[in-house]
Phi, psi and omega in degrees: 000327167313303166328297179295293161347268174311021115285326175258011182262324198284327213268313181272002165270329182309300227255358154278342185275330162309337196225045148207004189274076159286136162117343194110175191290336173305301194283004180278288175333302207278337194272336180288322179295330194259321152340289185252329203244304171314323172280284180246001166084017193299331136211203214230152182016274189299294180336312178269000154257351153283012155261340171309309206266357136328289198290336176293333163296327179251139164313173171125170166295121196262008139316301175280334183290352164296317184293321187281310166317313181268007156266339155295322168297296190247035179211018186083186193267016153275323175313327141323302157332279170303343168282286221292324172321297173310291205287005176249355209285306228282334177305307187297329194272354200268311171323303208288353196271306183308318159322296165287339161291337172297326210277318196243044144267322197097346220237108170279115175230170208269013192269352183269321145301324160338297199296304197285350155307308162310310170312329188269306178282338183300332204274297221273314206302330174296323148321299159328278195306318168300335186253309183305325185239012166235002171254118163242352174245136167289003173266346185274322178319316179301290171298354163270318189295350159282332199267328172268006155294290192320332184285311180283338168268342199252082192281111179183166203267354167274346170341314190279304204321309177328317200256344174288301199272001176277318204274308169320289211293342188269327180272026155277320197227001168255331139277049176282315181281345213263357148248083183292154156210204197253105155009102187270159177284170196251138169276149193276148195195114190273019163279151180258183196274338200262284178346296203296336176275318172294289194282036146268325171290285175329295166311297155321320195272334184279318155322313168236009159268330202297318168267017162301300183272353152323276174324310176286348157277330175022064172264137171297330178290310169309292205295339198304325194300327204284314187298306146322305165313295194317303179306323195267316169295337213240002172295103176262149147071060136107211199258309189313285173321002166253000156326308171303293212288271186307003179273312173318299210280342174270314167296306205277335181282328180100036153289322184214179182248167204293288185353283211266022185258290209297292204315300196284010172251359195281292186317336191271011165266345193270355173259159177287158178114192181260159169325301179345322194278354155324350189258330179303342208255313200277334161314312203282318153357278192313274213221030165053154163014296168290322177288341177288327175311325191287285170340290188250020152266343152312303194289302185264342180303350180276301176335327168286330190304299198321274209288337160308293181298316187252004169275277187332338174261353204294332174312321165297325202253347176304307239246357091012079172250017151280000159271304170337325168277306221324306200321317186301305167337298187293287149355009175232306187302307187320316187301328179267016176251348176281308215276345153302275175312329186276321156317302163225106070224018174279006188243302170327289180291346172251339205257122191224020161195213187268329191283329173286330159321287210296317194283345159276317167344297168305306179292342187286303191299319175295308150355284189268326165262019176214024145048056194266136171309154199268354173275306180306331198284348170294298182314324170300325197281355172241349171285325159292331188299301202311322206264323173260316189246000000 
């Protein structure tokens, strides 16, 4: 009964947070610090910033993979389950409801370019930001800017995957020195290292079977999984970034249309929770209910492998500091594979006169000097939609 307590106390602190974490994986960090560590004391100072720079470390969402560490101290790998469960739940139902009313309205309104307007300054002001603190170097400068040729000239769905693992190989033996940090203490993790290799082999095995047996099984659900996973596996630096990665596989496959693609991405900044439930929106788009369902366990299970799997080892691999460059290389590429995707296909596909210029400009500038949240700024953005188009 102890247990089932501290599971739902883990589960109902989650799912206040789930329905209030507004701003992105930064503003997630800071409600979680005040939230778990500041409140209720579940660990402490250092621990939770050495599960931070742990989520930063691995692809994946690093808000929920945050979330999920401290639902592993404190209830286990179920405890792990119910955080994350709480904190995606209230995002995932708010998307499927938006998904179905976009589908059985019937109706073209103009408040839905409103939303991809809202795309265009959020995806640049993450672009801005994400470049103050991962381009610190011209050598970082460099592999972004390799890494958004190759995207943009190299049209195919491995493109980005390409440019990720190059720009990691080149910041393994050129960016070694370039995040130092200080030797962290290491945190008790009630998993053991053998726990911890299965689900990392469980990852690696999904990872490169998955798009082996897809074609030959050439099931629709099976491919929705392959597709989601891939996506949810190969993401460096935050949420924003599997925009592209899901533009490949769904829009550029003739899954979904560019239209309704921009839209759901414009509505999930306006709900609370992580980027991730962007998947929610495109499953239930595809294939209804079960596919939103499908969609967004694919989509965050590799993030569960990663972090399950890799907090036993994280003191080894901290104090690495040539994995320590690689990361930094993917965390560079990554700035040129958004600022790609922010060429096309969000700059190409929305903006189509002078007045669409001037009103993201205006949403951009609301963004970055009058700090306005990024959720009012979705309501302005359907209310302009509403008014103007």
């Amino acid at each position: 009964m102890k247990i089932l307590r501290r599971l739902w106390e883990i589960f109902l602190v989650s799912l206040k947070l789930g329905c209030t974490s507004f701003g992105g994986p930064t503003a997630h960090l800071g409600y979680f610090q005040n939230e778990y560590v500041q409140k209720r004391k579940w660990l402490s100072d250092n621990d939770y910033s050495q599960l931070v720079a742990l989520s930063q470390f691995l692809p994946g969402p690093a808000s929920s993979q945050v979330g999920m560490g401290i639902g592993l101290l404190r209830g286990g790998l179920f405890g792990s389950i119910v955080s994350f469960l709480g904190f995606t739940l209230p995002s995932v139902l708010l998307l499927m409801a938006f998904a179905y009313f976009s589908a059985h309205t019937g109706i073209e309104m103009g408040w839905t370019h409103g939303l991809k307007l809202v795309a265009i300054a959020i995806v640049a002001q993450a672009i801005f930001d994400m470049s103050k603190k991962l381009i610190i170097s011209i050598r970082h400068c460099i592999i972004a800017l390799f890494a958004l040729v190759v995207v943009l000239l190299w049209v195919h769905p491995l493109a980005q995957v390409t440019a990720i693992i190059v720009a990691s190989y080149i910041g393994y033996y050129f960016l070694k020195n370039s995040n130092q940090r200080d030797d962290p203490k290491e945190t008790v993790v009630s998993i053991s290292k053998t726990t911890g290799i299965c689900f990392l082999a469980l990852f690696v095995i999904l990872l490169v079977g998955l798009p082996i047996v897809s074609p030959v099984i050439q099931n629709e659900w099976f491919t929705i999984i392959e597709k989601f996973y891939l996506s949810g596996a190969l993401v460096f630096g935050g949420g924003h970034v599997v925009l592209p990665l899901l533009e490949t596989q769904f829009v550029q496959s003739g899954l979904m249309s560019s239209s309704d693609f921009l839209a759901g991405y414009g509505m999930t900044q306006a709900v609370p929770g992580p980027l991730f439930t962007f998947a929610s929106y495109i499953g239930m788009v595809i294939a209804g209910v079960p596919g939103a369902i499908i969609a967004t366990i694919a989509i965050f299970l590799p993030a569960f492998l990663l972090i399950v799997g890799a907090m036993p080892f994280w003191l080894a691999l901290n104090r690495f500091a040539g994995l320590r460059g690689a990361m930094a290389g993917a965390n560079a590429a990554v700035v040129g594979i958004l600022a790609a995707a922010f060429i096309h296909p969000i700059i190409t596909q929305t903006i189509q006169n002078g007045l669409d210029i001037v009103i993201a400009a205006v949403f951009l500038w609301s963004l970055m000097r009058w700090k306005i949240q990024p959720y009012l700024l979705v309501l302005v953005g359907i209310c302009v939609g509403i008014v103007c188009y």
